[in-house]
C-alpha positions as CSV (number, residue, x, y, z in Angstrom):
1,X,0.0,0.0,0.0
2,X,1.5,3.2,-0.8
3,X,1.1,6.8,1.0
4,X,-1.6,8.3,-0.8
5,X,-4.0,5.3,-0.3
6,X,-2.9,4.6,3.6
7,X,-3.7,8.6,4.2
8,X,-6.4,8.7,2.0
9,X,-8.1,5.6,4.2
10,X,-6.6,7.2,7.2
11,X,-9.0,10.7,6.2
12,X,-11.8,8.6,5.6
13,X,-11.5,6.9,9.0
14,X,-11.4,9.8,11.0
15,X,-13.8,11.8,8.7
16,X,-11.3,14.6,7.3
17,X,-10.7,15.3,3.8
18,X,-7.6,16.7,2.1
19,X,-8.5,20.1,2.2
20,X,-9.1,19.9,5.8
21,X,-5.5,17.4,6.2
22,X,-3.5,20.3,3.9
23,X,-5.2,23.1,6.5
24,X,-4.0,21.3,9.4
25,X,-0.5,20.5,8.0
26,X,0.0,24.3,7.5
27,X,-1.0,25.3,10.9
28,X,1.5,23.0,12.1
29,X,4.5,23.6,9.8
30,X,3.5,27.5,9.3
31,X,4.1,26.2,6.1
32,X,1.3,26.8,2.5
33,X,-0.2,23.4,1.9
34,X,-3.4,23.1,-0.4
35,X,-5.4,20.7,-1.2
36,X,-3.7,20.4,-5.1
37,X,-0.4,20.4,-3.4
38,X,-1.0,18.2,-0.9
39,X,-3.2,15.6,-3.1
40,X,0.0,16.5,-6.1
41,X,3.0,15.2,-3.3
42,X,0.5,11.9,-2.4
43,X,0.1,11.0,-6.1
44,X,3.3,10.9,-7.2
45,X,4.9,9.9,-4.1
46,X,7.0,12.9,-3.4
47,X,5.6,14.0,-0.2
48,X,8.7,13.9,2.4
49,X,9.5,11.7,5.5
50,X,9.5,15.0,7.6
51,X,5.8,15.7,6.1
52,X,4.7,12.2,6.6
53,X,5.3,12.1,10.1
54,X,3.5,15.5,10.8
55,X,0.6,14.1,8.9
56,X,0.7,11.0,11.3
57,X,0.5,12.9,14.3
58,X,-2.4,15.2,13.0
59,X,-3.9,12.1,12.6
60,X,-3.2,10.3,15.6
61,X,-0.4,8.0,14.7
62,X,3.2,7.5,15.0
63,X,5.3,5.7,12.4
64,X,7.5,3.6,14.1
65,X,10.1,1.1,12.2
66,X,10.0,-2.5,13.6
67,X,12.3,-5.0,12.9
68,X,11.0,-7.5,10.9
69,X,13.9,-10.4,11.1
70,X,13.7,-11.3,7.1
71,X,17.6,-10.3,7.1
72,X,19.3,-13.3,6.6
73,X,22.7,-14.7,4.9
74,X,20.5,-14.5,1.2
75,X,20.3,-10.7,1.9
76,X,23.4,-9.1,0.6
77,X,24.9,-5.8,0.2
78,X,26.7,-6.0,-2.6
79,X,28.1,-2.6,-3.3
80,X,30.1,-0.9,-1.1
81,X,29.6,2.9,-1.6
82,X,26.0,4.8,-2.6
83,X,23.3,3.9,-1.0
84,X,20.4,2.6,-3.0
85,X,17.7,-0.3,-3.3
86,X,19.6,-1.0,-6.9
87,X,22.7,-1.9,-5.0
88,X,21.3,-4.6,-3.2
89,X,21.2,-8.1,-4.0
90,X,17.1,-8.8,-3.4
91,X,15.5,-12.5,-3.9
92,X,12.5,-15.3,-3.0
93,X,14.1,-15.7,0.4
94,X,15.3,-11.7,1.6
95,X,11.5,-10.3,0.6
96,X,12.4,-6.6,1.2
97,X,15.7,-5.1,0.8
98,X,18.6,-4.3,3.8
């Protein structure tokens, strides 16, 4: 499930809409949000990590990571440098990346 639908259920559940969310958000952040922005960032999965988590707590959530223990001797780095899902070796066994 990606952002925009796990917010947009999120809205739905506690009876706000995106208009409402974006007005919230720039209370918070004393930051413009509007609804086209907002709904734009959730679309096309550009809305930050930073944004994400103020959006949880308007909600009344945390994001929290939890260790899953799927890494395993099948799950590899196998590039040393940069940093990026491409540079990992990913497979049946390892069902997410490092």
């Amino acid at each position: 499930m990606n952002a925009n639908t796990q917010i947009r259920m999120l809205l739905l559940q506690k009876g706000l809409n995106i208009s409402k969310l974006a007005e919230l958000l720039s209370q918070k952040t004393g930051k413009p949000y509007s609804r086209q922005n907002l709904s734009n960032k959730l679309r096309g999965g550009t809305i930050r990590y930073d944004e994400m988590l103020i959006i949880a707590d308007i909600l009344g959530y945390n994001i929290k990571f939890e260790e899953n223990n799927k890494i395993d001797n099948e799950c590899q780095y196998t590039n040393k440098g940069a940093f990026s899902p491409k540079t990992f070796k990913h497979n049946k066994a390892c069902r997410s990346y490092i």
